[in-house]
C-alpha positions as CSV (number, residue, x, y, z in Angstrom):
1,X,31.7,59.2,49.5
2,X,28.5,61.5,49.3
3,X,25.1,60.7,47.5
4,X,25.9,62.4,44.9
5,X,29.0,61.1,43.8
6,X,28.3,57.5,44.2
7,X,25.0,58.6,41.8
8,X,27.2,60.4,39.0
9,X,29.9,56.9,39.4
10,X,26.7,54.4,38.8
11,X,26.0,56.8,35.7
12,X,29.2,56.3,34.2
13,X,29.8,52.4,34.7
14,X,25.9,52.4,32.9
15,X,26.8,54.7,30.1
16,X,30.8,52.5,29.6
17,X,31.5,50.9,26.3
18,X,31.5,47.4,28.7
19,X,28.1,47.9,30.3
20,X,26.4,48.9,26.4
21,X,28.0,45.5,25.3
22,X,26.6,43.5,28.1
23,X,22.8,44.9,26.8
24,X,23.2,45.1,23.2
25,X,23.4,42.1,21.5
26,X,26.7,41.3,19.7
27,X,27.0,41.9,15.9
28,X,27.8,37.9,15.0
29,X,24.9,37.2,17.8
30,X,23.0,39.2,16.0
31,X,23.9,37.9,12.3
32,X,23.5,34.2,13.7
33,X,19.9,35.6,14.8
34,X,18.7,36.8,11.2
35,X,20.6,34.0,9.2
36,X,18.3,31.5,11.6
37,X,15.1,33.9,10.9
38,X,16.1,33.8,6.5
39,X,16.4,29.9,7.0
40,X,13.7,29.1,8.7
41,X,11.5,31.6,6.3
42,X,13.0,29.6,3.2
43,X,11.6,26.2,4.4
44,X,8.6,27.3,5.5
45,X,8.1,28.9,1.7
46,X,9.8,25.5,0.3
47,X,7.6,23.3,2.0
48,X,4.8,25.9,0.9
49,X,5.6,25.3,-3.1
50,X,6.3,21.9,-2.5
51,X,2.7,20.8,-1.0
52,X,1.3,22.9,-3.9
53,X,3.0,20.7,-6.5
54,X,2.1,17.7,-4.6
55,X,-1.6,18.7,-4.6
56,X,-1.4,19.9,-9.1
57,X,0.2,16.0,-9.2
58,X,-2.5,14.9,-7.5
59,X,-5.3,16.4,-9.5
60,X,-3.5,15.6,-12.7
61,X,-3.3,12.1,-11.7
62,X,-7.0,12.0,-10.3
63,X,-7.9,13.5,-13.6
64,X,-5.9,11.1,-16.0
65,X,-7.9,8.2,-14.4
66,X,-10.8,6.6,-16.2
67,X,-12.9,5.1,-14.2
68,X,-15.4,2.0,-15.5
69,X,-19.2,0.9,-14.2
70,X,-21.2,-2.5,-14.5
71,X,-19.7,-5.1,-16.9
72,X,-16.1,-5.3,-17.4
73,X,-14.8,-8.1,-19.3
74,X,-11.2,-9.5,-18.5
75,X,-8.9,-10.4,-20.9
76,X,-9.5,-12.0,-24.1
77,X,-13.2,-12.8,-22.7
78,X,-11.8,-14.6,-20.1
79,X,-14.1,-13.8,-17.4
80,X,-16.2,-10.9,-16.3
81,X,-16.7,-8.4,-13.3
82,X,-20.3,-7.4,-13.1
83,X,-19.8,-4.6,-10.8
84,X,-22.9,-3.4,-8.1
85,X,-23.0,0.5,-7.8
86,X,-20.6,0.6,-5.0
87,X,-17.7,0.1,-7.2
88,X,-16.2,1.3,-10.1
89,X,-13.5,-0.1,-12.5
90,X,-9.9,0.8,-13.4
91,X,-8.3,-0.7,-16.2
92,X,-4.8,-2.1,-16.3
93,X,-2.7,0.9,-17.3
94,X,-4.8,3.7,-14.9
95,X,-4.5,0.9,-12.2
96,X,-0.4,1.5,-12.5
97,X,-0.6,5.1,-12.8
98,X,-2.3,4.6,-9.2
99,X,0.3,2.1,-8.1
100,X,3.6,4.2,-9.3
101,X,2.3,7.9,-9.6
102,X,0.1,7.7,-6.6
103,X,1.2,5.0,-3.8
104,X,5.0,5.3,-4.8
105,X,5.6,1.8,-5.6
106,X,8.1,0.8,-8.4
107,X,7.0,0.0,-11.8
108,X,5.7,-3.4,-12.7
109,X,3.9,-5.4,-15.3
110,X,0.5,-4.4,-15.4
111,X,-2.5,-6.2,-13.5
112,X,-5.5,-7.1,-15.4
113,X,-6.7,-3.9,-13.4
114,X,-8.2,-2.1,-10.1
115,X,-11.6,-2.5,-8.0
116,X,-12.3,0.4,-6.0
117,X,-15.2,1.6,-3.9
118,X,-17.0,4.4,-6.0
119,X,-16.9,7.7,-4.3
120,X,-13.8,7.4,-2.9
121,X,-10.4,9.2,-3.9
122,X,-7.7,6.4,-4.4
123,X,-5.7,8.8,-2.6
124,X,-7.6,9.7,0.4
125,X,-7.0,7.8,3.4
126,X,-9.8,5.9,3.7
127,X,-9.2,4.8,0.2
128,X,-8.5,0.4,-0.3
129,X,-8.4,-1.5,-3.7
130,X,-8.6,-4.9,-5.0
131,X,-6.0,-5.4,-7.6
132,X,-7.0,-7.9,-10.0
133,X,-4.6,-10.7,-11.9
134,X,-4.9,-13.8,-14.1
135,X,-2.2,-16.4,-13.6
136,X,-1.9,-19.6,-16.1
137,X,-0.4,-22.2,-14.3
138,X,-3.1,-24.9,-15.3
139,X,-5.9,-26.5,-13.4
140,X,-5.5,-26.4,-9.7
141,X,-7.4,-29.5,-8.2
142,X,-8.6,-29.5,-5.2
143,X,-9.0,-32.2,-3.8
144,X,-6.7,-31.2,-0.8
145,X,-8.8,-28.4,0.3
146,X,-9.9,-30.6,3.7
147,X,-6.5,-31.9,4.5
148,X,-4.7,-28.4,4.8
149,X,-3.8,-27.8,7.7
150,X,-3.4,-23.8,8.2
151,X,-1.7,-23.3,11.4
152,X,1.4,-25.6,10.5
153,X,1.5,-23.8,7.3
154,X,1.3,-20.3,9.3
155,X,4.4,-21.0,11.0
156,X,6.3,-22.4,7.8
157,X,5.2,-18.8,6.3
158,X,6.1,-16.6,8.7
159,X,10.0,-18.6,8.8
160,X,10.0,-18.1,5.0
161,X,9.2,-14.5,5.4
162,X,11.7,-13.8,8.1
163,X,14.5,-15.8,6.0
164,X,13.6,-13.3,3.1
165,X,13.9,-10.2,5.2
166,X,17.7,-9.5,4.8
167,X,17.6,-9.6,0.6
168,X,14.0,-7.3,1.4
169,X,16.6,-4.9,3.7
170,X,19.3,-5.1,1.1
171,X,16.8,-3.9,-2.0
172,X,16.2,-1.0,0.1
173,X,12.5,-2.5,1.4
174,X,11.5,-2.8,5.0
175,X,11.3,-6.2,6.9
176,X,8.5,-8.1,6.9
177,X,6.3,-9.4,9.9
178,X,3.7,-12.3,9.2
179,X,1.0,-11.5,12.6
180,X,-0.9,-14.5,11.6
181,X,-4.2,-14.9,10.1
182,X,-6.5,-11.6,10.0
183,X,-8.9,-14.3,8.4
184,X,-8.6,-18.1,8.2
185,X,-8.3,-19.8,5.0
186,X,-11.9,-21.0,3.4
187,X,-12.8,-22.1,0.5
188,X,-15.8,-22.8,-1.6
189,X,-16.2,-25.7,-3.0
190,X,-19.7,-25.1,-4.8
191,X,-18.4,-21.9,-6.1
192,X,-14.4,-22.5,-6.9
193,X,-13.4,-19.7,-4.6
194,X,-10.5,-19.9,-1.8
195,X,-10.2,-16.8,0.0
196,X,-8.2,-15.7,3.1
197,X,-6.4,-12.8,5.1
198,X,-2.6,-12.1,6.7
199,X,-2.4,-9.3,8.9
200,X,1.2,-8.2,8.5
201,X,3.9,-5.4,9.9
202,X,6.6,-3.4,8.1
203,X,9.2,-2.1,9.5
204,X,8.9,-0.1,12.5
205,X,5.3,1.1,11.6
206,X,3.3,1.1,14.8
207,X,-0.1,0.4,13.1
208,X,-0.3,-3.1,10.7
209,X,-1.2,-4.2,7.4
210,X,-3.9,-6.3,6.2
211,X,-3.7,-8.6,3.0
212,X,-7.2,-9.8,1.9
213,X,-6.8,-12.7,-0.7
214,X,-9.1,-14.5,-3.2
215,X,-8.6,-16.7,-5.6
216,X,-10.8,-17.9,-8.5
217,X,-9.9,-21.2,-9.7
218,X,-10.6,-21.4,-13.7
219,X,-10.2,-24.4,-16.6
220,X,-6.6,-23.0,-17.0
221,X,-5.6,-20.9,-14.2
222,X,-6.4,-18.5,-11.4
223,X,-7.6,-15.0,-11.1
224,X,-6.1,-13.2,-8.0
225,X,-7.8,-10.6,-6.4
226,X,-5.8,-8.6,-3.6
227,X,-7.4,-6.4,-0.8
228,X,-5.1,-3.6,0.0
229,X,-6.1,-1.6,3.3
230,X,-5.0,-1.5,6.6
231,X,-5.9,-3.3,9.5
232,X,-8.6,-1.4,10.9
233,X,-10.7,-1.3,7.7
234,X,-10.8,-5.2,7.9
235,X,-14.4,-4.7,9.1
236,X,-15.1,-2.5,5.7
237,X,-13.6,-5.2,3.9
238,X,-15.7,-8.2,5.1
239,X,-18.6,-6.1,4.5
240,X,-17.2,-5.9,1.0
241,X,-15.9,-9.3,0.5
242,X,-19.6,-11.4,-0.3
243,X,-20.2,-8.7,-3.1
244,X,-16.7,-8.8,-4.6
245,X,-16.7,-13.2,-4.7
246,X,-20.4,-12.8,-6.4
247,X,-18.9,-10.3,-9.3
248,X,-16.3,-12.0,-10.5
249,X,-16.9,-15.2,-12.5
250,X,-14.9,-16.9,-15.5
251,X,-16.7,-17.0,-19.1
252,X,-18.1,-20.1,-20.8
253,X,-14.8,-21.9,-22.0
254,X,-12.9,-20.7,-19.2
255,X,-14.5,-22.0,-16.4
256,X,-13.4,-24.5,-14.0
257,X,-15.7,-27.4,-15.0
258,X,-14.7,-26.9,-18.9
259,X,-11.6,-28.5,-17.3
260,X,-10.7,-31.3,-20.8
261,X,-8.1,-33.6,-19.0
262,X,-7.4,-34.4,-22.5
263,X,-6.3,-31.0,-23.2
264,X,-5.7,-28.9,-20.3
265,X,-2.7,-28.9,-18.3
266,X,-3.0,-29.5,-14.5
267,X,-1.3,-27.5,-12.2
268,X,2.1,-28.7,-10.3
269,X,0.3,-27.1,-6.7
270,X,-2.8,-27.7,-5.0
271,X,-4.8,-24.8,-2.8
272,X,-2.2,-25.1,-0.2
273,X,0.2,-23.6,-2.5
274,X,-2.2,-21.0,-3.4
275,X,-2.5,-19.8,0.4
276,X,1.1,-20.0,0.8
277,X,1.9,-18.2,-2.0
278,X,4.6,-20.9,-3.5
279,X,6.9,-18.8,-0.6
280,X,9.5,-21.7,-0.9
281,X,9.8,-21.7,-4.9
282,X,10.9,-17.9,-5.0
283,X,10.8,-15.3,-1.8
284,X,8.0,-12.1,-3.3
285,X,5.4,-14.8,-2.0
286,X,2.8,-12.1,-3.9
287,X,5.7,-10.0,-4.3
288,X,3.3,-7.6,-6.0
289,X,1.2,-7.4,-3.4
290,X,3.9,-6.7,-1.1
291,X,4.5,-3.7,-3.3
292,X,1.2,-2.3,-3.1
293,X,0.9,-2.6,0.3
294,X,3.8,-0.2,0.7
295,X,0.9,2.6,0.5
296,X,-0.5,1.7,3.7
297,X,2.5,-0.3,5.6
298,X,4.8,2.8,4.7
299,X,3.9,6.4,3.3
300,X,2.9,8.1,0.7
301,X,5.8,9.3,-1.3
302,X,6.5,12.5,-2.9
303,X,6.4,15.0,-5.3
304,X,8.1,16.3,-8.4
305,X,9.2,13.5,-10.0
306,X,6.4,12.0,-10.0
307,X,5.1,11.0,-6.9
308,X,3.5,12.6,-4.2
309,X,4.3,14.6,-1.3
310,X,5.1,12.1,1.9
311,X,2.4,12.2,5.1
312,X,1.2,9.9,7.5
313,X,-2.3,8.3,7.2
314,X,-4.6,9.5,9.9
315,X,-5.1,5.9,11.0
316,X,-1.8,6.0,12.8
């Protein structure tokens, strides 16, 4: 064949309905192509309108809040915070705003309210809080405090806690992982003040939770204050926890030696109880604590309904 008819053949195979189709993309390749493009576009703008709602929650919330300085009296006068500059106040119902609005946590009784450090968003991530309760279950004595002993009482915990972990799984919670101690149990005697920390894990999380405990022993019960934060702020917290003990006292009347054995009620539990959280009497051990902890063992949830959008705390 000469040059120039093997030129003028190569021609017409290019220019052949077969050869166009094998360069040209098909029409359904083509539609599959664009319907991709018009999905990906619509989440991008979903996700788009959906962080903006998140962040008008947010300010709303932030905004809602009412935030308390110096003396804050408890209760019927029951005892008094007499907070240093550092911190500032939140009373019971702004402190569950925070817990359901903000953290995503169901809906509970409220506390007695909120300690947080002053300057600092409750829903940044360097944010932790001291939730603050009142429980009247009489006079605790405690006389037992030297005869506790903590790491037999660590194991019998952390059995309790596993035991607990399927009805946890079947209320839609994560399991529950006692570590151990973040902080051994002590308590002072002088000033009526047991305090202690459990470094824990939820789920799957690859980073763990600290629980910071103290309790304030009174003529008629306890007030329990909870550290929520995460395990790397355990140094903040320490650094914290010698200003938080010296604010909180009970009022005259309420105190632990107004104790009248002729009128008062003793408790059924000593300090040991206290530490172990009465874990074999009913599984939620500080069930509300648990709760709360869900803002740094888990996310923060999201969004419309009320809660906000879900990301991952840069301590991961």
């Amino acid at each position: 064949m000469l040059i120039k008819e093997l030129m003028l053949a190569g021609l017409l195979a290019v220019s052949s309905p077969a050869a166009l189709a094998s360069v040209a993309p098909a029409p359904a390749a083509q539609e599959a192509s664009d319907a991709q493009e018009t999905a990906e576009y619509a989440e991008e703008a979903a996700a788009e309108v959906e962080a903006h709602e998140a962040d008008r929650a947010a300010e709303e919330l932030l905004a809602s809040l009412h935030f308390q300085h110096g003396k804050i009296v408890l209760g019927d006068n029951l005892a008094t915070l007499d907070l240093p500059e550092q911190f500032v106040y939140l009373n019971g119902a702004d402190a569950e705003l925070v817990l359901t609005k903000g953290w995503g946590n169901p809906p509970s009784e409220p506390s007695l309210g909120m300690i947080l450090p002053a300057g600092v968003s409750p829903l940044a991530d360097e944010s932790w809080a001291v939730t603050v309760e009142y429980e009247e279950n009489g006079y605790v004595e405690d006389g037992d405090a030297a005869d506790i002993d903590y790491t037999e009482m660590l194991g019998d915990m952390q059995k309790d806690i596993l035991d607990g972990n399927q009805q946890r799984v079947e209320e839609g919670y994560d399991k529950i992982q006692l570590i151990g101690w973040a902080s051994q149990p002590h308590y002072d005697a002088a000033a009526k003040k047991l305090y202690w920390a459990k470094e824990l894990k939820f789920g799957d999380a690859d980073y763990n939770t600290l629980n910071y405990n103290i309790r304030v022993l009174g003529r008629k019960g306890v007030l329990v204050l909870n550290f929520i934060a995460n395990m790397d702020q355990l140094p903040t917290i320490e650094k914290n926890l010698p200003s938080v003990l010296a604010m909180t006292e009970f009022n005259g009347g309420s105190r632990y030696a107004d104790f009248d054995p002729d009128l008062d009620q003793v408790a059924a539990y000593g300090l040991g109880a206290l530490v172990a959280g009465n874990v074999a009497a009913k599984f939620g051990f500080f069930a509300a604590a648990l709760l709360l902890l869900k803002k740094f063992g888990v996310v923060l949830v999201a969004a419309a309904a009320g809660l906000f959008k879900v990301f991952s705390r840069k301590k991961k």
